[in-house]
C-alpha positions in Angstrom: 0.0 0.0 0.0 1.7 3.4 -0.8 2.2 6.1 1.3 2.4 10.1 1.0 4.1 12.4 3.5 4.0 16.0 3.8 7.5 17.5 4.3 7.6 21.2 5.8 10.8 23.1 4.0 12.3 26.1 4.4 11.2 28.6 1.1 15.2 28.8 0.3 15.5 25.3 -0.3 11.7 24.7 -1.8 13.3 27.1 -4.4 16.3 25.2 -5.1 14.1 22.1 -5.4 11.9 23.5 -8.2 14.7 25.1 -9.7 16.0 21.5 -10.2 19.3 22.6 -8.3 19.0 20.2 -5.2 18.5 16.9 -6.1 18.5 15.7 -1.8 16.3 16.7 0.7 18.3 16.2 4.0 16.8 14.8 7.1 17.4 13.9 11.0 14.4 11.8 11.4 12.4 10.0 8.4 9.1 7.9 8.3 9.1 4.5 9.6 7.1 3.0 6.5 9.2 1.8 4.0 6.1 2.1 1.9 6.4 5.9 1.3 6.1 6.8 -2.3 4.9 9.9 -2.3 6.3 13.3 -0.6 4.4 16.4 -1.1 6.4 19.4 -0.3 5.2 22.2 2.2 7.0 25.4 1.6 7.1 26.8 5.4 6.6 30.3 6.7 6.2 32.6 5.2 4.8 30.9 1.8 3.0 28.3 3.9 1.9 26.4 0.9 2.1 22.8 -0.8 4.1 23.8 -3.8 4.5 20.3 -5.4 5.7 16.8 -4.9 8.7 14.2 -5.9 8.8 10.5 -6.0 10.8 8.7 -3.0 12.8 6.4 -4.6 15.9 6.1 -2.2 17.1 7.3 1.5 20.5 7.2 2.1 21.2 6.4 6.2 24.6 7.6 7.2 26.8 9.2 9.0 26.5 13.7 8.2 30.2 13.0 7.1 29.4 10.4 4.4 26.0 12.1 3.5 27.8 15.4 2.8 30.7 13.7 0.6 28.3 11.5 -1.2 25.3 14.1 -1.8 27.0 17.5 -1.0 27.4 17.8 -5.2 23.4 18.2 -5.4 22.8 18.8 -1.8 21.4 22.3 -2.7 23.0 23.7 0.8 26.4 24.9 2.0 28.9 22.8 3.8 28.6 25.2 7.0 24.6 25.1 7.1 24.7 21.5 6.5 26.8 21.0 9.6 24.9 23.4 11.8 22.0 21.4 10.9 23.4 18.0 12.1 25.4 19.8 15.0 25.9 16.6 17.8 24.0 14.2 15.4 25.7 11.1 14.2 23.2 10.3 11.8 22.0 11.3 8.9 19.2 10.7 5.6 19.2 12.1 2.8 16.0 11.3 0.4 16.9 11.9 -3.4 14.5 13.7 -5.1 12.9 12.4 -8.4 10.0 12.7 -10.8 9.8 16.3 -9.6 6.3 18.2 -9.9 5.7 21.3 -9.4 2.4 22.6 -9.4 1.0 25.3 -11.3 -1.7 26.6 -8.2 0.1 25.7 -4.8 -2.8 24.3 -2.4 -3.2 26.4 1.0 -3.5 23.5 3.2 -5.3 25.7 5.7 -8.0 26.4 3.5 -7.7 22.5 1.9 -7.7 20.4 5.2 -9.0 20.5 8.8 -7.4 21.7 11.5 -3.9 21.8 9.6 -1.1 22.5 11.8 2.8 22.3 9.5 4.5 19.7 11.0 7.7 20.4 12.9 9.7 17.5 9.9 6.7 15.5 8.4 3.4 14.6 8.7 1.7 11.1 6.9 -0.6 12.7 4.2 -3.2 10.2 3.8 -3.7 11.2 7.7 -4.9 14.5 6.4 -9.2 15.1 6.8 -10.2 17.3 4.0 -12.6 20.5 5.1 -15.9 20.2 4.3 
């Protein structure tokens, strides 16, 4: 059975991501289903919008060193914020981004579904209710 997950990103790096510039969307935590398919991409304050959607094809588990030398090419983010980011983690995912699209209205989820509150990382979509 697949699965969908809303990830909340910052605007900077939604922008990359439609731009076709970073090709890995970096991670602390990830979804436990291994039946994710789907990620739908929630552009955070102050665009608060879902903007489009990729395919979830692979997650690389590592440690930051060895997802920065193996991703850092396409990684869409500087050495120095990528290392802020995982500051006193020793692991890392990185999910690589495919079948990329973008969509021409973005939805306002607070309009779209009940009592949406962004989630902190990510939130299972099929979990959303739709209003009305």
């Amino acid at each position: 059975m697949k699965k969908s997950v809303l990830l909340s990103i910052k605007p900077k790096y939604v922008d990359s991501i439609l731009r076709g510039e970073k090709k890995f969307e970096f991670r602390k935590a990830i979804p436990r289903s291994n039946e994710v398919t789907d990620v739908y991409i929630y552009s955070s304050s102050p665009v608060q919008k879902i903007v489009g959607k990729f395919s979830l094809k692979s997650i690389l588990h590592a440690s930051p060193r060895e997802i920065w030398e193996k991703c850092s090419k396409d990684g869409g983010i500087s050495e120095n914020d990528f290392f802020e980011y995982y500051e006193g983690k020793t692991e890392a995912y990185s999910l690589s981004i495919t079948d990329l699209e973008i969509f021409k209205d973005a939805i306002c989820p607070y309009d779209t579904f009940k009592k949406f509150t962004a989630p902190q990382s990510f939130l299972y979509y099929d979990k959303l209710e739709l209003a009305n």
